[in-house]
N, CA, C and O atoms as a GROMACS GRO file, in nm:
protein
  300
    1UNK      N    1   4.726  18.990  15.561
    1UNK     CA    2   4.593  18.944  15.523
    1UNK      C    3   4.539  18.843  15.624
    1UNK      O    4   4.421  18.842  15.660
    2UNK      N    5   4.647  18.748  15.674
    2UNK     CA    6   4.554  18.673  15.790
    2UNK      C    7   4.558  18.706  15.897
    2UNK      O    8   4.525  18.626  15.984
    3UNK      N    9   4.610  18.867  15.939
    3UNK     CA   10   4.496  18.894  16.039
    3UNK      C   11   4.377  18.984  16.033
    3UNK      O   12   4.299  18.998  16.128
    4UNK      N   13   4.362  19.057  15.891
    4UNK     CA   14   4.234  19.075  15.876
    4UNK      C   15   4.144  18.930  15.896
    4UNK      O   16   4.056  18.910  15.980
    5UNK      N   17   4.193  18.843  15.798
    5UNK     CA   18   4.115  18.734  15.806
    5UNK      C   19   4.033  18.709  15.950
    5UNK      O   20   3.913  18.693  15.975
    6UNK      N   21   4.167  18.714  16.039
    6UNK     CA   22   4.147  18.657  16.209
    6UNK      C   23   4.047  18.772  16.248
    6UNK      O   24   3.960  18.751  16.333
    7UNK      N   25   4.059  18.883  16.189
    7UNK     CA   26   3.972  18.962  16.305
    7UNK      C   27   3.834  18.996  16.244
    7UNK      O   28   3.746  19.052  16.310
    8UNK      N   29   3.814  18.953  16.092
    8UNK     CA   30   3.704  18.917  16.080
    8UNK      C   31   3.602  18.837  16.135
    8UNK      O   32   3.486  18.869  16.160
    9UNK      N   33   3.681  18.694  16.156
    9UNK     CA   34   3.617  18.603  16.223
    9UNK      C   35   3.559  18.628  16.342
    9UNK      O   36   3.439  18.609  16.366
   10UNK      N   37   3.688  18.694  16.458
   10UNK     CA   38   3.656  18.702  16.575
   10UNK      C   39   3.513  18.797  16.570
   10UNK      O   40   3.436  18.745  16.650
   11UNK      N   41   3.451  18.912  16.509
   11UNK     CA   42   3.372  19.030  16.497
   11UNK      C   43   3.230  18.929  16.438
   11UNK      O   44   3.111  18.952  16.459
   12UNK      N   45   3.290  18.817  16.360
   12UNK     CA   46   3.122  18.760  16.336
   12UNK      C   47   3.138  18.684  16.423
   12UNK      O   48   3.031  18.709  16.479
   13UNK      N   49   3.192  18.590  16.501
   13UNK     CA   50   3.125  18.546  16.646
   13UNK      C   51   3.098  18.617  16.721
   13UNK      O   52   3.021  18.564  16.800
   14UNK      N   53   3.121  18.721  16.746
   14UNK     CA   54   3.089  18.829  16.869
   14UNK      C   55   2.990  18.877  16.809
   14UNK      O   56   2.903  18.905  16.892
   15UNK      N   57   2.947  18.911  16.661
   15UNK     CA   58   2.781  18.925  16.616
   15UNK      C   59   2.738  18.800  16.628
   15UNK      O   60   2.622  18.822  16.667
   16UNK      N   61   2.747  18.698  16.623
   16UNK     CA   62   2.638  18.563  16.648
   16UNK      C   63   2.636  18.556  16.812
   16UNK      O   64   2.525  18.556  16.864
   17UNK      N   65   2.730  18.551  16.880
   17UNK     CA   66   2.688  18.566  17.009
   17UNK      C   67   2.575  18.634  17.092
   17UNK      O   68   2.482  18.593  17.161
   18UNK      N   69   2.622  18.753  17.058
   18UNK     CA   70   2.538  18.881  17.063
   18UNK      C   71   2.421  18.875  16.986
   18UNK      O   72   2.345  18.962  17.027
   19UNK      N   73   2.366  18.806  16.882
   19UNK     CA   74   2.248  18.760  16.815
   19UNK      C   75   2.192  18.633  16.906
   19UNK      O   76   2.073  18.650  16.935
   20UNK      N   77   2.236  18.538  16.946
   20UNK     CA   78   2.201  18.430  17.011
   20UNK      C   79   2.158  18.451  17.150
   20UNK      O   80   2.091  18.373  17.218
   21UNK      N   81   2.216  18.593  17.190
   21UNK     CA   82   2.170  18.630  17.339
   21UNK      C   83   2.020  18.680  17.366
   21UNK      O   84   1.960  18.698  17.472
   22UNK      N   85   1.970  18.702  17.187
   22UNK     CA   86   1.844  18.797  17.178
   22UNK      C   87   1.740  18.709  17.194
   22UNK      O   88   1.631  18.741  17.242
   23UNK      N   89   1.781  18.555  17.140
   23UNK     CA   90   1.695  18.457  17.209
   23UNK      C   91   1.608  18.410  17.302
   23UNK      O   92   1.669  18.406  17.409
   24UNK      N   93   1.471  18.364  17.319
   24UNK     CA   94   1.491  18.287  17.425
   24UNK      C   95   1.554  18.162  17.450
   24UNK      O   96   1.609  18.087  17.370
   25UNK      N   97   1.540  18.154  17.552
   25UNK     CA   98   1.686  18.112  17.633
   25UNK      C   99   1.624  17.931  17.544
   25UNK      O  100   1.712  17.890  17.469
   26UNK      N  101   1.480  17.824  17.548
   26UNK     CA  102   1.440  17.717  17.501
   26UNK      C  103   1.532  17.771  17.312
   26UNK      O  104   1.612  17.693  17.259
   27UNK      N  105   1.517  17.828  17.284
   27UNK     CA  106   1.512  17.858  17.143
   27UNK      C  107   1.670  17.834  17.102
   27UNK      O  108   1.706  17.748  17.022
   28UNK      N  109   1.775  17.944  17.185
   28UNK     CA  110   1.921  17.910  17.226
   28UNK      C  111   1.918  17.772  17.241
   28UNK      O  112   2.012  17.730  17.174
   29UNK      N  113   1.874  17.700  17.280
   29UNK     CA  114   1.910  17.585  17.384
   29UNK      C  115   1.884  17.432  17.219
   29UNK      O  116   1.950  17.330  17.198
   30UNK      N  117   1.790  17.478  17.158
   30UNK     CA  118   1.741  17.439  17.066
   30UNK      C  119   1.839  17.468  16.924
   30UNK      O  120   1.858  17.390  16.831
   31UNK      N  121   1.878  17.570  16.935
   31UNK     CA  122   1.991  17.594  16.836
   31UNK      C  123   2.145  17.509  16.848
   31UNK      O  124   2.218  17.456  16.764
   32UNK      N  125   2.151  17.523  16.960
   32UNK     CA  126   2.320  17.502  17.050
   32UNK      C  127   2.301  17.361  16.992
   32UNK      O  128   2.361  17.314  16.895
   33UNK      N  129   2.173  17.282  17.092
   33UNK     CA  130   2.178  17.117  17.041
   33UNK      C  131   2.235  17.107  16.903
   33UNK      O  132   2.339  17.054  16.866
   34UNK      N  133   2.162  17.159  16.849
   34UNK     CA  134   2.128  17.095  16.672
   34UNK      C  135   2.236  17.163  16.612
   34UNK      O  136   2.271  17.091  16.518
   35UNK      N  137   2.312  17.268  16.617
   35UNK     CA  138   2.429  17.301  16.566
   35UNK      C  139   2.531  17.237  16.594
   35UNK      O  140   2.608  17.181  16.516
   36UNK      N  141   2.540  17.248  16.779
   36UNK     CA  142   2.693  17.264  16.829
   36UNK      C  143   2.737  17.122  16.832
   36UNK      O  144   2.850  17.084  16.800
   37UNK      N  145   2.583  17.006  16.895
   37UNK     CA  146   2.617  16.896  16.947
   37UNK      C  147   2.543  16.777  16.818
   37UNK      O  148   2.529  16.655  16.818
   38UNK      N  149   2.518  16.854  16.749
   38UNK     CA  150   2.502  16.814  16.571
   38UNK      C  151   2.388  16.633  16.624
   38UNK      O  152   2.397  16.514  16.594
   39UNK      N  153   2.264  16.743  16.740
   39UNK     CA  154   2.173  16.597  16.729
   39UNK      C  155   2.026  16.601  16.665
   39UNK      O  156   1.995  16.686  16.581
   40UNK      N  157   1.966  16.532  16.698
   40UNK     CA  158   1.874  16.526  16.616
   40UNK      C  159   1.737  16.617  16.642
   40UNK      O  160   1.715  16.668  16.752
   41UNK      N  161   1.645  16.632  16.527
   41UNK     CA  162   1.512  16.716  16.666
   41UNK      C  163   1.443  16.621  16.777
   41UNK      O  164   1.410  16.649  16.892
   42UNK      N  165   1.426  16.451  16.676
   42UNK     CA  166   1.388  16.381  16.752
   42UNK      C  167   1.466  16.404  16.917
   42UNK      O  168   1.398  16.465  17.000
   43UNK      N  169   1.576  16.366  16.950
   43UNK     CA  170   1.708  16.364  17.038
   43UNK      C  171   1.642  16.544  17.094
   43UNK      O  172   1.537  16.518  17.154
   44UNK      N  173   1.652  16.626  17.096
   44UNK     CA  174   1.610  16.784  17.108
   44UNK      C  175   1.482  16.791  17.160
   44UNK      O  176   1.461  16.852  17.265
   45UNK      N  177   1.374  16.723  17.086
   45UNK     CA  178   1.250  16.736  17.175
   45UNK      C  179   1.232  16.674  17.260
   45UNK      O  180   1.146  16.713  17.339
   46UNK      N  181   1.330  16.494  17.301
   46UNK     CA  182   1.306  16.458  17.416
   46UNK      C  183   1.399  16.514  17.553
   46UNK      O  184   1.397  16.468  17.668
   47UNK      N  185   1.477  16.626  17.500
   47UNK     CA  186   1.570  16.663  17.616
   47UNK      C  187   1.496  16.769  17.627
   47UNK      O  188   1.488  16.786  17.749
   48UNK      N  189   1.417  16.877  17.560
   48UNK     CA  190   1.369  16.999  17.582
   48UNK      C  191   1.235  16.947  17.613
   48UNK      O  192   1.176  17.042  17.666
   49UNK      N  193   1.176  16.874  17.610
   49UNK     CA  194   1.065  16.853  17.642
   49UNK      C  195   0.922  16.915  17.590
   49UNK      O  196   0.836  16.973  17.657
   50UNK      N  197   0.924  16.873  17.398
   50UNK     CA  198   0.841  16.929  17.317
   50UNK      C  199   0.851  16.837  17.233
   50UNK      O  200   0.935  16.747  17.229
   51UNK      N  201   0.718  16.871  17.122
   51UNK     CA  202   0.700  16.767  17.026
   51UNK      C  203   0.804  16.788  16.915
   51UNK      O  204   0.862  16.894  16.891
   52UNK      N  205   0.822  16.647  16.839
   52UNK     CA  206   0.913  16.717  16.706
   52UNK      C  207   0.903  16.830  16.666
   52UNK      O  208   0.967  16.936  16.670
   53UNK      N  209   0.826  16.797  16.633
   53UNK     CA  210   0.739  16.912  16.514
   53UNK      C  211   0.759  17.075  16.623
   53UNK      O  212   0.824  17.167  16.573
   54UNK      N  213   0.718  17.087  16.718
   54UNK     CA  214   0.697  17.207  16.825
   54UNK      C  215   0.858  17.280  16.768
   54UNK      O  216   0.887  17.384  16.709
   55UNK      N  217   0.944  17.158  16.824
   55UNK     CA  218   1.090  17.204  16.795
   55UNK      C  219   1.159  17.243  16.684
   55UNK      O  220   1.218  17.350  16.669
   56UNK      N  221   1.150  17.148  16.603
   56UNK     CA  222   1.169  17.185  16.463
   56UNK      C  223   1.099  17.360  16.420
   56UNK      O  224   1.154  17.456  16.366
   57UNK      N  225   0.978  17.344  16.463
   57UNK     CA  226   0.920  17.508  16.413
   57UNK      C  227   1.002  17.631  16.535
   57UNK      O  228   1.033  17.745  16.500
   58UNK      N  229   1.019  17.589  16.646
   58UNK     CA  230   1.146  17.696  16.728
   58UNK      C  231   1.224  17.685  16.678
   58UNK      O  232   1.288  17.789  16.690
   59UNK      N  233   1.290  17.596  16.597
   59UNK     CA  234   1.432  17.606  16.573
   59UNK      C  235   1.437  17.704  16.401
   59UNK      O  236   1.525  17.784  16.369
   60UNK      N  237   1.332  17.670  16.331
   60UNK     CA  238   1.310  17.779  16.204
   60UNK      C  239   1.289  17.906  16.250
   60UNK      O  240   1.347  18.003  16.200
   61UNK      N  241   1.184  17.917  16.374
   61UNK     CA  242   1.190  18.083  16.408
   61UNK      C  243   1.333  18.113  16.426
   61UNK      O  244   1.395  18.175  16.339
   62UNK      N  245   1.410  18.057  16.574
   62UNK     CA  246   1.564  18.147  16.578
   62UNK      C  247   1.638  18.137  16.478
   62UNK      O  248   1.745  18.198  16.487
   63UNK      N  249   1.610  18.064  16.354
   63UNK     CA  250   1.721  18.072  16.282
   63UNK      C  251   1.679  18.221  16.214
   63UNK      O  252   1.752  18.319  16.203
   64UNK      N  253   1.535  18.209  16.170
   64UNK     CA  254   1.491  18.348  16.048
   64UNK      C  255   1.537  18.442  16.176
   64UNK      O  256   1.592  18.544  16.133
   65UNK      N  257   1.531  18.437  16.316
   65UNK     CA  258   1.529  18.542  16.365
   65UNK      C  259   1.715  18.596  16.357
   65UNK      O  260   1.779  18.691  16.312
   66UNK      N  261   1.735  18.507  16.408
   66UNK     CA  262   1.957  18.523  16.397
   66UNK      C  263   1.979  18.604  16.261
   66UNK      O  264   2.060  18.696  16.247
   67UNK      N  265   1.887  18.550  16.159
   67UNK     CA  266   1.930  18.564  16.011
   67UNK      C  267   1.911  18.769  16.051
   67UNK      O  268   1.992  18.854  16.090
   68UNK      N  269   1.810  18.773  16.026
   68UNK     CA  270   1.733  18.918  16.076
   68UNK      C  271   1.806  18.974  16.103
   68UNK      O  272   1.860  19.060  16.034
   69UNK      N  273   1.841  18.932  16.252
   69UNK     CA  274   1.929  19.019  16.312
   69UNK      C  275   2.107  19.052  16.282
   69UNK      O  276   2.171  19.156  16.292
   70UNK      N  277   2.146  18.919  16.243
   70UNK     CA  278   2.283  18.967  16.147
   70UNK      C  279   2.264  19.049  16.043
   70UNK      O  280   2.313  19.162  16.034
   71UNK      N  281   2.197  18.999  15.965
   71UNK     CA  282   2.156  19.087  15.834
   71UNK      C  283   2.108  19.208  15.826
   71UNK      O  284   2.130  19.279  15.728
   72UNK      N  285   2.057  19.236  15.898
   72UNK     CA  286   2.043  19.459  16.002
   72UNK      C  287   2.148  19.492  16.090
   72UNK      O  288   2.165  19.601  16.145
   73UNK      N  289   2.256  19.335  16.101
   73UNK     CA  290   2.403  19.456  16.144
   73UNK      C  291   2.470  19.476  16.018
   73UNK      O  292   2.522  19.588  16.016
   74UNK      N  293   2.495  19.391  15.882
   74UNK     CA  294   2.515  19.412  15.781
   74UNK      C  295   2.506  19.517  15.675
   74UNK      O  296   2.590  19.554  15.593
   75UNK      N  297   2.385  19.554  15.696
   75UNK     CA  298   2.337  19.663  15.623
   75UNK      C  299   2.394  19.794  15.646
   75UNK      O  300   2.352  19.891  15.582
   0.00000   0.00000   0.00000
């Protein structure tokens, strides 16, 4: 059972990868921050160089868009 477990895992990062590549590249870059390096939008719009608000609304598009696109490999 834990290597189904394991090779589950590995198959949904290789679908989020492969979802994150469909990105643009500001949008990726906007996700990575705020997920990977867990900062703020304030912190995000002064490194990407956009308003809060600008960022915050890229960062709702790639998410509905990631969602989308996992969720039509799901199906």
């Amino acid at each position: 059972l834990a290597d189904a477990d394991r090779y589950e895992s590995v198959i949904a990062r290789l679908d989020i990868e492969k979802a994150m590549a469909k990105l643009p590249e500001q949008e990726r870059e906007i996700v990575s921050l705020h997920l990977t390096a867990e900062l703020t939008f304030g912190e995000i719009a002064d490194i990407v160089g956009l308003s809060v608000p600008s960022t915050y609304r890229r960062y709702r598009s790639a998410i509905k868009t990631l969602r989308d696109e996992l969720n039509g490999g799901l199906l």
